[in-house]
N, C-alpha and C positions, 0 to 999 in steps of 0.2 A: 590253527585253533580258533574257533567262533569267541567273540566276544560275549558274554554275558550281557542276559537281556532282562531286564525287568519293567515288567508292562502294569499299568496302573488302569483299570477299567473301573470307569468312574460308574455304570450301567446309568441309570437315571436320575442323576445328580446333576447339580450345580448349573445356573443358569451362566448368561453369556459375561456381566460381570463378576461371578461369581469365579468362573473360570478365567479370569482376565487376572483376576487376584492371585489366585490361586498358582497361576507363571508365575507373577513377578518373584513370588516368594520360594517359589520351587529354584528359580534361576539363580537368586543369590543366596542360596542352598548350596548349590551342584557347585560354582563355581565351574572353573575352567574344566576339570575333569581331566584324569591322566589316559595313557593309550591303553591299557588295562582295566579302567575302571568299565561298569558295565553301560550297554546303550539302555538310555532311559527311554519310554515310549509312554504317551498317555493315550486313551482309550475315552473319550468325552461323549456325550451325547450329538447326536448329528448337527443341534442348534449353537453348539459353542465351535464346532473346526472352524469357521471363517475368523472367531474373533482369535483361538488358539493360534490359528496359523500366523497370523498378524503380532501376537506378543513373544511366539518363540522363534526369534531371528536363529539363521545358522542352523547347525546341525546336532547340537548337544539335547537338544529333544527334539522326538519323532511325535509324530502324528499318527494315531489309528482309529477307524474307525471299528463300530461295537456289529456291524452285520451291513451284508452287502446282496445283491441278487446278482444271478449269476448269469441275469440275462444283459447284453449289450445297452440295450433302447427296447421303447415300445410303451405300448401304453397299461403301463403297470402302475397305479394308484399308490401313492406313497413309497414305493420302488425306488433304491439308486443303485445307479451303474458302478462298475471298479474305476471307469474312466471318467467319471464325475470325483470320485475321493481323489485320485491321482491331482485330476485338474483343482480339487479343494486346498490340496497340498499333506495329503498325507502320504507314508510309507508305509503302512502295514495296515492290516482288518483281520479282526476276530471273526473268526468261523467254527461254525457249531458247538458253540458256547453249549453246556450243560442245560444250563438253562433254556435256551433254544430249542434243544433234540427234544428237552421232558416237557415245554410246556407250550411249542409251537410246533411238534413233532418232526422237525427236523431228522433228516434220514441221513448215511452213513455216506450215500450216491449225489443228494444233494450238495452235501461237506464237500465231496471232494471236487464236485462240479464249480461250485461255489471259488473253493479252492484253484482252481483251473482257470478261471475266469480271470479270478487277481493276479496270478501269474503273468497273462498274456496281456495286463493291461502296464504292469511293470513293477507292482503290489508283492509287497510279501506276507502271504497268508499264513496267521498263526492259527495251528487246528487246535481247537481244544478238544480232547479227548477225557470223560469224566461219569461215573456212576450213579448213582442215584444212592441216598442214604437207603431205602431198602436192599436196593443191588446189593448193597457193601454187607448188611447185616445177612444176607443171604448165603454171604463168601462167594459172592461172582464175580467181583473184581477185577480179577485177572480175564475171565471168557469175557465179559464187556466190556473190557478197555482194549483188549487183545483184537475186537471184534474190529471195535472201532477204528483204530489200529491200520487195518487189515483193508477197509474198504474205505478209510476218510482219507486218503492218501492220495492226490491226484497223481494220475501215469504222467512220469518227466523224465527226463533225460537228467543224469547226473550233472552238469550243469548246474541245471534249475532246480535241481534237491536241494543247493544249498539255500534256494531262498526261502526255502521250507521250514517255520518254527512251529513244534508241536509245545505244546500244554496241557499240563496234567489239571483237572479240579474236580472237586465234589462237591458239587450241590445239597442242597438240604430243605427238600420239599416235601 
């Protein structure tokens, strides 16, 4: 059975001391944590991984980053690689956050491209799959999370399903 995962996406928040605080007081929070208790993961902005990774020694919090490209290298303007987070020292990255798909049109092919990328770099990609408050008031719900579903999945070998976390949200734009 998986362990319970609880991811904290700070989206555009907290500068790099601000995140440096924001460990200490998380860590003598958690305390040691039992084998049961769930993996905690934070979600910071690209500007605070270096100092995050530095104040969360050990393994009782993970590292993710908020969006990734799912190109290798090359000359993409503001672009980073899965093998840049990897090397930043995270373990996981949000992909096709809600907010993504609705307001940077992010696509279902991208997601799981996206997705595919961080697998092969050694990343476990957590897909968020999530409706738009009209969607919902619409009662489509289900066709669009279903949808999503259906094509943000990247093709894997059971294996590699298990490093696979999906995530439910709804937006409100």
């Amino acid at each position: 059975m998986r362990r319970p995962l609880l991811v904290a996406n700070w989206k555009m928040n907290k500068n790099r001391d601000q995140a440096r605080a924001f460990a200490g007081a998380l860590l003598s929070r958690l305390g040691e944590g039992a084998d049961d208790s769930p993996e905690v993961v934070i979600a910071p902005p690209f500007t605070a991984l270096d100092a995050l990774a530095a104040a969360l020694p050990g393994d009782r919090v993970a590292l993710a980053a908020q969006d990734v490209s799912p190109l290798a290298e090359g000359a993409f303007t503001g672009d980073i690689s899965a093998s840049m987070l990897a090397d930043a020292g995270c373990r996981y990255c949000i992909v096709g956050h809600s907010e993504r798909r609705a307001l940077h049109g992010e696509t279902n092919q991208q997601v799981a491209a996206t997705a595919s990328a961080l697998l092969s770099a050694g990343l476990r990609p957590i897909i968020c799959l999530g409706e738009t408050q009209e969607q919902r008031d619409a009662g489509q719900t289900a066709q669009v999370v279903g949808q999503q579903l259906a094509e943000s999945l990247p093709p894997v070998a059971p294996p590699a399903a298990r490093d696979l976390v999906v995530a439910l949200s709804l937006i409100h734009i």
